[in-house]
C-alpha positions as CSV (number, residue, x, y, z in Angstrom):
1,X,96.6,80.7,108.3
2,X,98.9,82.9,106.3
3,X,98.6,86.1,108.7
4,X,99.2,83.6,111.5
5,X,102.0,82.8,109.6
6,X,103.5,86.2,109.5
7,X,103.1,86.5,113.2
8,X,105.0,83.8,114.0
9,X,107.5,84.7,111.5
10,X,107.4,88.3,113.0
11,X,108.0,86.9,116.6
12,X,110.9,85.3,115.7
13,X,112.6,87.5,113.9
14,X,112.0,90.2,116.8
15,X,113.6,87.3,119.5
16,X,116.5,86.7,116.7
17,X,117.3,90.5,117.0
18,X,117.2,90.8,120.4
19,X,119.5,88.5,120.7
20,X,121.6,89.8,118.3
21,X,121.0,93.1,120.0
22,X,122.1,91.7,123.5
23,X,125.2,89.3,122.0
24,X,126.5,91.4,119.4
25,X,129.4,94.2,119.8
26,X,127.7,96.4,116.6
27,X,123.9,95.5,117.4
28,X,122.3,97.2,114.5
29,X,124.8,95.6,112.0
30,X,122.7,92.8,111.0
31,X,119.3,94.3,110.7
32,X,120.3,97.1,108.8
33,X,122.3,94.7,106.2
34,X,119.1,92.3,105.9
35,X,116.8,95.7,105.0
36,X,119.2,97.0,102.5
37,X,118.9,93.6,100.8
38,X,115.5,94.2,100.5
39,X,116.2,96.5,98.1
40,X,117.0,94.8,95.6
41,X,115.0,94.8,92.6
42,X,112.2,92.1,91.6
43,X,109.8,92.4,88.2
44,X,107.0,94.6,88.8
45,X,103.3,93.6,89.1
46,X,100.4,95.4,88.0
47,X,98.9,96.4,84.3
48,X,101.8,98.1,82.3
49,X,101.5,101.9,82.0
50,X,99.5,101.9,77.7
51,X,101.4,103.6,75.1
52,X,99.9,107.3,74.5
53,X,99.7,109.7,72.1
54,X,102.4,112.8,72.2
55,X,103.1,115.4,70.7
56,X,105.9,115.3,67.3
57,X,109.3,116.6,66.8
58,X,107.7,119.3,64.1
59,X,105.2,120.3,65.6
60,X,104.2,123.6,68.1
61,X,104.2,122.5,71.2
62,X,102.7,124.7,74.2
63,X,103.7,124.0,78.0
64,X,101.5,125.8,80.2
65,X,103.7,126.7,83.9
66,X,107.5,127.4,84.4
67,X,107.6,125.1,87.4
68,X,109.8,121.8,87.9
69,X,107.7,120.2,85.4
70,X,107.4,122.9,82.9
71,X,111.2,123.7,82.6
72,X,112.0,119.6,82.7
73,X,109.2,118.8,80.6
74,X,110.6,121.6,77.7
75,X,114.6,120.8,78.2
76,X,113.7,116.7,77.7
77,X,111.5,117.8,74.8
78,X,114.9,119.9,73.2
79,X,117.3,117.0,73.8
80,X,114.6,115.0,72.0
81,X,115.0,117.2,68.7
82,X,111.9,119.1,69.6
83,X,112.3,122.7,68.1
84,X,108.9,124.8,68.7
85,X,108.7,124.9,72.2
86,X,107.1,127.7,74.0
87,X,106.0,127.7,77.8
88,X,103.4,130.3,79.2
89,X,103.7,131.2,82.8
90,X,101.3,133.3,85.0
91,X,103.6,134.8,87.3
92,X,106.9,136.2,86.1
93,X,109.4,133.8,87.4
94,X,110.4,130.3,86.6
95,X,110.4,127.8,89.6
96,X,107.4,127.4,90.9
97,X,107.3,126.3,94.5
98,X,111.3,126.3,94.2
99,X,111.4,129.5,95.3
100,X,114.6,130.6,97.2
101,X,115.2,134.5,98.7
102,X,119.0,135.1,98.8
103,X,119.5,136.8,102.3
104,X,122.0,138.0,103.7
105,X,124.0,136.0,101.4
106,X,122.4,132.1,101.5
107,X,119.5,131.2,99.4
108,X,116.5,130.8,101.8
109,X,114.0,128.3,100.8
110,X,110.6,129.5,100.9
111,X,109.1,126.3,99.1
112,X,111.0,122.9,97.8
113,X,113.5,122.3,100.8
114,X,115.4,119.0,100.7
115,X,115.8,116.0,99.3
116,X,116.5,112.2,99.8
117,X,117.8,109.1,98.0
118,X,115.4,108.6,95.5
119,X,116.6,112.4,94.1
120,X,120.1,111.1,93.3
121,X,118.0,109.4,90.3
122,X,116.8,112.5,88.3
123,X,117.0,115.7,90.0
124,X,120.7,115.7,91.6
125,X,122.0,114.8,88.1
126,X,120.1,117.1,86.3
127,X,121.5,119.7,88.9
128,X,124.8,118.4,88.5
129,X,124.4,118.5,84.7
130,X,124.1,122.3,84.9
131,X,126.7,123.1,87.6
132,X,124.2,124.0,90.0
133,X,124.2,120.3,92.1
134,X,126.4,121.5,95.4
135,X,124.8,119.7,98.1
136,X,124.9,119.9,101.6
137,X,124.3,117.0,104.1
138,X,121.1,118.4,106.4
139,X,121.1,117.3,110.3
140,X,118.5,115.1,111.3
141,X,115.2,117.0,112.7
142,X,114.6,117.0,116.2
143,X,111.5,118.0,117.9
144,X,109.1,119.9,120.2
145,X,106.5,117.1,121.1
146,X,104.4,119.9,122.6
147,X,103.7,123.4,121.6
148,X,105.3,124.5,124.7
149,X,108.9,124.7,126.1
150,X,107.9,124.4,129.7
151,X,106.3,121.2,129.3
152,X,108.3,118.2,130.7
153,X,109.6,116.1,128.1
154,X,108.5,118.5,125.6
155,X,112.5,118.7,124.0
156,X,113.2,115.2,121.7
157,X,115.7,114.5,119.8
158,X,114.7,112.6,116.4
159,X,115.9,109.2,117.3
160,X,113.8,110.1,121.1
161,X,110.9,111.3,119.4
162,X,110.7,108.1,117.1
163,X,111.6,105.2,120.0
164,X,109.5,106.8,122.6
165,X,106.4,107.3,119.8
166,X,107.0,103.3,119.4
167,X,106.7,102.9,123.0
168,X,103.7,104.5,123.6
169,X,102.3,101.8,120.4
170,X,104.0,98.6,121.8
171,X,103.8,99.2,125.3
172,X,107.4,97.8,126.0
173,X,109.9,99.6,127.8
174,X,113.1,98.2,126.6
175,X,114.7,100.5,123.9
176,X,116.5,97.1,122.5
177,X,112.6,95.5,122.4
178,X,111.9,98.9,120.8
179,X,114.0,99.3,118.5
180,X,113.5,95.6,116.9
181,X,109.8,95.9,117.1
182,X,110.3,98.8,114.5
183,X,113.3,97.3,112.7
184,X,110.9,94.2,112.1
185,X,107.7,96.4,111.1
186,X,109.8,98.1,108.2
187,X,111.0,95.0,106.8
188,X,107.7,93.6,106.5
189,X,106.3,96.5,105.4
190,X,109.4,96.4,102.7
191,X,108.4,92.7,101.9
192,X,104.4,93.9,101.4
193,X,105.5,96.9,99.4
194,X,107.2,94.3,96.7
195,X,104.6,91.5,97.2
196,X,102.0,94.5,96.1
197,X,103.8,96.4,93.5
198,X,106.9,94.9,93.1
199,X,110.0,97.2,92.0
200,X,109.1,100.0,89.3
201,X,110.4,103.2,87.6
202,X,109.7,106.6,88.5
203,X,107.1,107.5,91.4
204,X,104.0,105.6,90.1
205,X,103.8,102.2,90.1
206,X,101.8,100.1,87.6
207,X,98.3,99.7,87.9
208,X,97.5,97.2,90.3
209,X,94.7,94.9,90.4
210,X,91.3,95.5,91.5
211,X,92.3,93.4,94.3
212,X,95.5,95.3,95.8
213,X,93.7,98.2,94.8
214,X,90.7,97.0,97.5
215,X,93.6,96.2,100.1
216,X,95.4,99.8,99.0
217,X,91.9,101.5,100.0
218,X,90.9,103.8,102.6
219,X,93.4,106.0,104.4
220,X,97.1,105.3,104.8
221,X,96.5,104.5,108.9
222,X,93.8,102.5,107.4
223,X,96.2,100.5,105.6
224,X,98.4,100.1,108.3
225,X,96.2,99.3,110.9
226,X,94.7,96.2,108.5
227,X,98.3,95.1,107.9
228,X,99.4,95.1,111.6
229,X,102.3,97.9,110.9
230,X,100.9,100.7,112.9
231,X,104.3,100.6,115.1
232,X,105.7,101.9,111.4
233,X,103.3,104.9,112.3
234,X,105.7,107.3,114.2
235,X,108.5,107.1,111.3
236,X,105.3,107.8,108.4
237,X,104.1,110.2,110.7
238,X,107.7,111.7,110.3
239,X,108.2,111.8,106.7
240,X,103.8,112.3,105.5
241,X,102.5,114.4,108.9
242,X,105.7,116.7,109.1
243,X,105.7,117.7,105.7
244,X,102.1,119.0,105.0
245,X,100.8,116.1,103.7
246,X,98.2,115.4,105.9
247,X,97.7,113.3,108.6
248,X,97.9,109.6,108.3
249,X,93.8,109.2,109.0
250,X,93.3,111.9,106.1
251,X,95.7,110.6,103.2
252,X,94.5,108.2,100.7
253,X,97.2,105.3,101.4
254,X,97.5,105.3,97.8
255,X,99.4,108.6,98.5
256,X,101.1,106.9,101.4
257,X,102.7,104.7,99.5
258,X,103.9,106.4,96.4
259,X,105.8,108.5,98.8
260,X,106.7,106.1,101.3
261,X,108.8,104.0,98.7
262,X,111.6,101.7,100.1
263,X,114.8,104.0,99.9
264,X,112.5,106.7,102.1
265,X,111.4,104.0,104.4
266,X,115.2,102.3,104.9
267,X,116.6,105.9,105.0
268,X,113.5,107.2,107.8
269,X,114.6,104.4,109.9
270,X,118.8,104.3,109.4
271,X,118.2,108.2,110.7
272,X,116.2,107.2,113.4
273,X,118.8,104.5,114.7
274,X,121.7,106.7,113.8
275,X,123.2,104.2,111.2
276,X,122.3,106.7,108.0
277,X,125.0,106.7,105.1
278,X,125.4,108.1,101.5
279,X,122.5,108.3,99.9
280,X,120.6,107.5,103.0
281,X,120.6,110.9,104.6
282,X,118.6,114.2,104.2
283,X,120.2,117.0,102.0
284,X,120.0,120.5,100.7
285,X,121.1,122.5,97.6
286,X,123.7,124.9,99.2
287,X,122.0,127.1,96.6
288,X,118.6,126.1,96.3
289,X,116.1,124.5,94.1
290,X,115.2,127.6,92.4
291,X,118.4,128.0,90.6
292,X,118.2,124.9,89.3
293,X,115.2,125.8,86.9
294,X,116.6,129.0,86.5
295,X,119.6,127.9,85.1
296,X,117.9,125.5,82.7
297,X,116.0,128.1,81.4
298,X,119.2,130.5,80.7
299,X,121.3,128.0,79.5
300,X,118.5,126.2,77.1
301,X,117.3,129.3,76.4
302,X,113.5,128.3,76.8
303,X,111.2,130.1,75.3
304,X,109.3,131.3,78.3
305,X,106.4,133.6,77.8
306,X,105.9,135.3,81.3
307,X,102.9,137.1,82.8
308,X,100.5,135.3,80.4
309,X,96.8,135.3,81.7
310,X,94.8,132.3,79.8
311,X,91.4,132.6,79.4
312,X,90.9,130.0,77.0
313,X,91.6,126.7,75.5
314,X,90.2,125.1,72.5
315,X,91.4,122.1,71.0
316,X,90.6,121.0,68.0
317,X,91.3,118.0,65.9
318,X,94.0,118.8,64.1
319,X,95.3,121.6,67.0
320,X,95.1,123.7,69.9
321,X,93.6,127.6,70.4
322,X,95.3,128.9,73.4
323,X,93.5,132.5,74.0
324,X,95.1,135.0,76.6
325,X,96.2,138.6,78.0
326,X,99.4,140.2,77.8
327,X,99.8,143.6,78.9
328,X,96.4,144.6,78.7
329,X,96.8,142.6,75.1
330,X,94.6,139.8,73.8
331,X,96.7,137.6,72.3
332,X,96.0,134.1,70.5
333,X,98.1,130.9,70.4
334,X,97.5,128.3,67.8
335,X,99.8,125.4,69.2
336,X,99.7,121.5,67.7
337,X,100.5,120.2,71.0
338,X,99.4,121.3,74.5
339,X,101.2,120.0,78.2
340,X,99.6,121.6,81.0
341,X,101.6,121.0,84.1
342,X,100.1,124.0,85.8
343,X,97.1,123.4,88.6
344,X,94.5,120.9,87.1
345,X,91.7,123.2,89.1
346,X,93.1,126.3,86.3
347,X,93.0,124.2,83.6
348,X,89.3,122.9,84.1
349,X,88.1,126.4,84.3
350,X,90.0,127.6,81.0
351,X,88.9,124.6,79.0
352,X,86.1,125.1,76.5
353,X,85.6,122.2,75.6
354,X,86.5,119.8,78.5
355,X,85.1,116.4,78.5
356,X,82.9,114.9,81.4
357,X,85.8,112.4,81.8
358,X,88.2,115.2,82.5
359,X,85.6,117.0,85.3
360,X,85.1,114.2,86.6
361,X,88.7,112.8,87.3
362,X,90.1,116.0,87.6
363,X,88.0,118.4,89.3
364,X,87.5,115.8,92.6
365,X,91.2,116.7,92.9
366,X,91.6,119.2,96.2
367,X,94.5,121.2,97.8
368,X,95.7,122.4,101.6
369,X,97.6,125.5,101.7
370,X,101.3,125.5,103.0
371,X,102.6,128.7,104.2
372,X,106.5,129.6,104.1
373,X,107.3,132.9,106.7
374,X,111.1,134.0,106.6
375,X,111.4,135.3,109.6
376,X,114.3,136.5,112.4
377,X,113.7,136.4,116.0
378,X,116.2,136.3,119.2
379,X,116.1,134.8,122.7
380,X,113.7,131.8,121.8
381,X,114.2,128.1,123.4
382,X,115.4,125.9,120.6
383,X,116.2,122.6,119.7
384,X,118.7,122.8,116.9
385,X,118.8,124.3,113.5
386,X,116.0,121.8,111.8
387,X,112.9,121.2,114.1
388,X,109.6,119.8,113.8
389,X,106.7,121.4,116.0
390,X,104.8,117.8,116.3
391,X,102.1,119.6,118.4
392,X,100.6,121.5,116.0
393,X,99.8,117.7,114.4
394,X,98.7,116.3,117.4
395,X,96.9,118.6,118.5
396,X,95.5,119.6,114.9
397,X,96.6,123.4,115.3
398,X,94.3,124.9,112.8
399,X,97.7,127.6,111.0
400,X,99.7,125.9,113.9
401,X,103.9,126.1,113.2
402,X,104.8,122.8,111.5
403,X,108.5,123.0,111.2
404,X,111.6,125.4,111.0
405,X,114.8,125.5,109.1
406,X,117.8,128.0,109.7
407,X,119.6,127.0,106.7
408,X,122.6,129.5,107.5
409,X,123.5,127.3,111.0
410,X,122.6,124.1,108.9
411,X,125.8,124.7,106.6
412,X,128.4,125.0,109.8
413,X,130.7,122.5,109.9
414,X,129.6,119.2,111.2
415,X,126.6,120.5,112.7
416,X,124.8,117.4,111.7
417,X,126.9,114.8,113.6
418,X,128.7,116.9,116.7
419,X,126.2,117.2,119.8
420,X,128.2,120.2,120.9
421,X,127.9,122.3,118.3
422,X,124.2,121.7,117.8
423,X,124.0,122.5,121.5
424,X,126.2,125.9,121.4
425,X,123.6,127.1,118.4
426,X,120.8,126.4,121.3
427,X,122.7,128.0,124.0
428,X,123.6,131.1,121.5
429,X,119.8,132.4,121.5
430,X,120.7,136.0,121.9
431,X,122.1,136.0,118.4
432,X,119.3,136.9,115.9
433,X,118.6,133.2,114.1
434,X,116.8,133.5,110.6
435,X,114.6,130.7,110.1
436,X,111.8,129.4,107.5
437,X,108.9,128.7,109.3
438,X,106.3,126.2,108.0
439,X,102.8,126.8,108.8
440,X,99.4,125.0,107.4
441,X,97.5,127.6,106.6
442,X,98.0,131.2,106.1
443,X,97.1,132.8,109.0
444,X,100.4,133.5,111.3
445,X,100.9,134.2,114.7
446,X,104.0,135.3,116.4
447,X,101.9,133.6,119.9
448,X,103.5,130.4,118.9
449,X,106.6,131.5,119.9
450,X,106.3,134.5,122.2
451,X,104.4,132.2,124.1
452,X,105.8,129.1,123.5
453,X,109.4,129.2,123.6
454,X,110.1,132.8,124.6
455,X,110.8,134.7,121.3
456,X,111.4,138.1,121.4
457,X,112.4,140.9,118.8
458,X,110.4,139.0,115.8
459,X,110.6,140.2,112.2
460,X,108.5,138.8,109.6
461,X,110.5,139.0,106.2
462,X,108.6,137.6,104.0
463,X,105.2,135.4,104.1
464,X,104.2,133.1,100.7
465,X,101.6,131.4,101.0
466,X,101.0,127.9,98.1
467,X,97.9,125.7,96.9
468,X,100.0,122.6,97.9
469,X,99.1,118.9,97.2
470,X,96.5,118.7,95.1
471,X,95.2,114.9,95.8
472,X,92.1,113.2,95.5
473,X,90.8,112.0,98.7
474,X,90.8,107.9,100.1
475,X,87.6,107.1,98.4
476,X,88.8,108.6,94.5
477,X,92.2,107.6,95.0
478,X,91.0,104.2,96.1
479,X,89.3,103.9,92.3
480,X,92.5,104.2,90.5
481,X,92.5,107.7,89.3
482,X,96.2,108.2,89.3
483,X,95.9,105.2,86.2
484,X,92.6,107.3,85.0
485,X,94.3,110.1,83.8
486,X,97.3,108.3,82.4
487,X,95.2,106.4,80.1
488,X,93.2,110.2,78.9
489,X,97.1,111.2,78.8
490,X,97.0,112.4,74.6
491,X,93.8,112.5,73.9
492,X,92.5,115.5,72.5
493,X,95.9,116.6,71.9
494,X,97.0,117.2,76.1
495,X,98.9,115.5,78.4
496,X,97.9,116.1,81.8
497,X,101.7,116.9,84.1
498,X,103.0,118.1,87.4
499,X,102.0,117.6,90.8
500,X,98.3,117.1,90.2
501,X,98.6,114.2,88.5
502,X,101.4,112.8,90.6
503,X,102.9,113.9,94.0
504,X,103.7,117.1,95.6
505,X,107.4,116.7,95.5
506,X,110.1,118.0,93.0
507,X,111.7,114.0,92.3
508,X,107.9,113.0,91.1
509,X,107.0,115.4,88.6
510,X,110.1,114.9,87.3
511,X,109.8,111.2,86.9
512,X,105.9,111.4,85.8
513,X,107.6,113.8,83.0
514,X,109.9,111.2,81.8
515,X,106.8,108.5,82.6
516,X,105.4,110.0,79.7
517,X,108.1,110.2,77.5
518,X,108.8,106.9,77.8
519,X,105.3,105.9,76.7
520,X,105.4,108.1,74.1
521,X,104.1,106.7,70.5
C-alpha cells in the first residue's frame, strides 16, 4: 500500500512539473528550490558511532603513510597538544595519491583531481588555512558515448549524455517529460536517503539497523532497481562509473551511498540541467592537491620519516614495536600509540600478532588499479577540455581510456560557460593538447586514440599506475564492516585510517580522521 503510495505521489509530482515546465517562464525554478530544501538537516538514525580508545597527549605516537590522512591525522593531533608525533612513509614524498607534475608551468594531476560541495567542509578550509586554497571552477564533462569518433551520435555534451541515458530508461521522448522524470527520481531518492540515515557528520553514517542494512544490500543497481530509481542511473553512473569506482552492478550500494550523499546528488543533477551554482559546481586546486600536504608538512614541520621499509609490528600491552629498514639499516621503533592509514592489505602482512578479527574484516578488503598517463598528442577529434570516454564502461574495455583532463585549457577564461570557446579549443587540434588520461588498468594503448579519434604525434610523459579503492565487495559490505572496524578502532593500541576503512576520496579520509577524534576517550 505504501509503495503504491509513492507511485501515485510520484505521478503527480511529475504531471505538477510538467506543468510547471509548460506554464512557467523559468521552468526549472521550482524543482530545483523544492530539492535544495531537501537539504535541510533532520536528526540522524542509526546506532551512534561508541567512544574508543586513542592515543594521549604524552605519549609516542606513530602514523604509518604521508598521504591525506597521514599529514591530517598528525597536524589535528599537533593542534590537539600532541607533541611526539612521527609519521613513516614508504616512498619518499608526502601526498599520496595527490600527486601533481608541474609541467610546463601548471601542476598536472596525476591522482586526486577535483572536488565538489561536500569539500568546502574540511579540505577547502584546511587549504585555505595554509594559503594554498586557489580554486578554479572546472567545466562540466562532456562525452564520447562510443569509443569511436565516426560513430553517429557518438559526440554528447553532459546535459545530452544524461537526458538521452534517461530516455533510453523511460522510453519518453519529450525532453520536458525527461527532465521531470529525473528531477522526481532525485528527490525521492533525497527523501529515502534521510528516511534511511537521516543527516550525519562526516562521510559515514551511523550504523543502521539490521533492517536498512538488509534493504542497503546487494549492489548499488541492486538497490536502485528494488527502490524504483533506476532512471537516477545515468547521473550515478556519472559521478560512481566515471571515476573508477566500479560499475553500478559491481559496487556494494553501501559504497553507493556514502558517496552519493545529497549535496553530490543535487549538484550531479543542477549540472546536468544547467542550473549549477556556488558550491554546486565541480572545481580544481589551480595548484593541486599535492601541495596542499606538502605545505602542511613544511609549515608544521612534521616529523616525517621517509623511505622506511616496515617489516614488523608488535604491539604489546603497554606499547608498540615498530621494526624496519633504513638505508640498508635495521632500525626499531618503540611507539605508545600506532595510526596506520597506509593500505590495510600492508598492514595485515607486517602484523605479528594480528587478531582473527582483524584478517577477517580487513583482509576481505580488495582494490582495482587506476592508471594516470600524462601524455601530449595533436590532431585528435575532441570534445572539450574534460571528457569522459563512457565506452570503455559500456562496453567493459578491459585498460580501456576512462576520462581526460587538459587542465592548462581548463583555466582559460570562461571556458566552462562560453560554447565558443569550448568549441575553438576543439577546432584548434593542431596545437599539441597535454592531457591526463585515466585508464583502469595499467596496460596503455595509444590505439584508443590513433584509432579512435585520429591522434597523431603521441608522447607519453609519464605513466603511474595506484592500488585504488580498496572496498569490500556487496556481500561484506552488506554485513556492516565499515561499523566492524570502527568498533576494533583502539584496541590493541591501533586505529585503523585512510581510504580502507572509508572511501577512496580525499574529503573522506579526512572526515573519518576527525570521526575518530571526535570519539576519542
Amino acid at each position: 500500500e505504501c509503495l503504491a503510495e509513492m507511485k501515485l505521489l510520484s505521478r503527480f509530482f511529475v504531471m505538477s512539473l510538467i506543468a510547471v515546465m509548460v506554464n512557467c517562464q523559468d521552468p526549472l525554478e521550482a524543482a530545483v528550490k523544492n530539492i535544495f530544501k531537501l537539504l535541510d538537516p533532520v536528526p540522524p538514525k542509526g546506532t551512534p558511532f561508541p567512544r574508543i580508545p586513542g592515543p594521549q597527549p604524552n605519549d609516542e605516537v606513530c602514523i604509518v603513510g604521508a598521504g591525506p590522512s597521514g599529514i591530517h591525522m598528525a597536524q589535528s593531533l599537533k593542534y590537539r597538544g600532541y607533541k611526539k608525533v612521527t609519521i613513516y612513509e614508504n616512498t619518499n614524498r608526502v601526498g599520496g595519491k595527490s600527486y601533481d607534475i608541474n609541467y610546463r608551468g601548471v601542476a598536472q594531476p596525476q591522482g586526486a583531481t577535483f572536488l565538489t560541495a561536500s569539500y568546502f567542509d574540511t579540505v577547502v578550509p584546511l587549504a585555505k588555512q595554509y594559503g594554498v586554497g586557489d580554486l578554479v571552477e572546472s567545466p562540466a564533462p562532456n562525452f564520447w558515448r562510443t569509443n569511436s569518433s565516426l560513430d553517429p551520435g557518438t559526440k554528447l555534451t553532459g546535459p545530452e549524455f544524461i537526458f538521452r541515458s534517461v530516455q533510453q530508461i523511460t522510453k519518453e521522448t519529450s525532453l520536458q517529460t525527461n527532465v521531470a522524470l529525473l528531477l522526481d527520481g532525485i528527490t525521492r531518492y533525497l527523501h529515502l536517503y534521510k528516511d534511511l540515515f537521516g543527516s550525519f557528520q562526516g562521510a559515514l553514517m551511523r550504523r543502521p539497523s539490521s533492517y536498512v542494512l538488509n534493504r542497503i544490500s546487494g549492489t548499488f543497481l541492486e538497490f536502485l532497481d528494488r527502490e524504483d530509481l533506476l532512471v537516477i542511473s545515468p547521473v550515478v553512473s556519472l559521478t560512481v562509473t566515471s571515476f573508477g569506482y566500479g560499475q553500478l552492478d559491481e559496487i556494494s550500494a553501501v559504497y553507493g551511498l556514502m558517496w552519493n550523499e545529497p549535496r553530490l546528488m543535487v549538484a550531479a543533477v543542477l549540472q546536468a540541467a544547467g542550473k549549477a551554482t556556488d558550491p554546486f559546481k565541480i572545481y580544481f586546486f589551480r595548484n593541486g592537491f599535492e601541495l596542499i600536504w606538502k605545505t602542511i608538512a613544511e609549515v608544521e614541520e612534521l616529523d616525517i620519516h621517509f623511505n622506511t621499509d616496515l617489516y614488523s609490528i608488535e604491539r604489546k600491552s603497554e606499547n608498540v614495536i615498530l621494526k624496519f629498514w633504513k638505508h640498508s639499516y635495521f632500525k626499531e621503533k618503540v611507539c605508545s600509540f600506532l595510526i596506520w592509514t597506509a593500505p590495510m592489505s600492508s598492514l595485515l602482512r607486517t602484523l605479528s600478532d594480528g587478531t582473527n578479527e582483524e584478517y577477517s574484516t580487513l583482509g576481505s578488503l580488495k582494490p582495482t588499479i587506476y592508471t594516470a598517463n600524462l601524455v601530449n598528442m595533436k590532431n585528435d577529434v575532441r570534445n572539450g577540455p574534460y571528457t569522459k570516454h563512457f565506452g570503455t564502461f559500456t562496453e567493459r574495455v578491459d585498460h580501456g581510456v576512462a576520462s581526460e583532463v587538459n587542465i592548462k585549457r581548463m583555466l582559460i577564461p570562461n571556458i566552462q560557460t562560453a560554447a565558443d570557446v569550448q568549441n575553438k579549443y576543439d577546432e584548434d587540434n593542431e596545437v599539441v593538447k597535454t592531457v591526463k588520461v585515466v585508464q583502469l588498468g595499467r596496460d596503455y594503448s595509444n590505439e584508443h586514440y590513433t584509432k579512435g579519434f585520429n591522434a597523431s604525434d603521441i608522447e607519453i610523459l609519464n605513466t603511474i599506475s595506484w592500488s585504488y579503492f580498496p572496498r569490500w565487495c556487496p556481500e561484506e559490505a552488506s554485513k556492516g564492516r565499515h561499523w566492524d572496524v570502527f568498533e576494533m578502532q583502539g584496541l590493541k593500541r591501533t586505529w585503523y585510517a585512510g581510504s580502507s576503512v572509508s572511501f577512496e576520496s580525499v574529503k573522506d579520509v579526512l572526515e573519518y580522521n576527525n570521526l575518530l577524534l571526535r570519539q576519542m576517550i
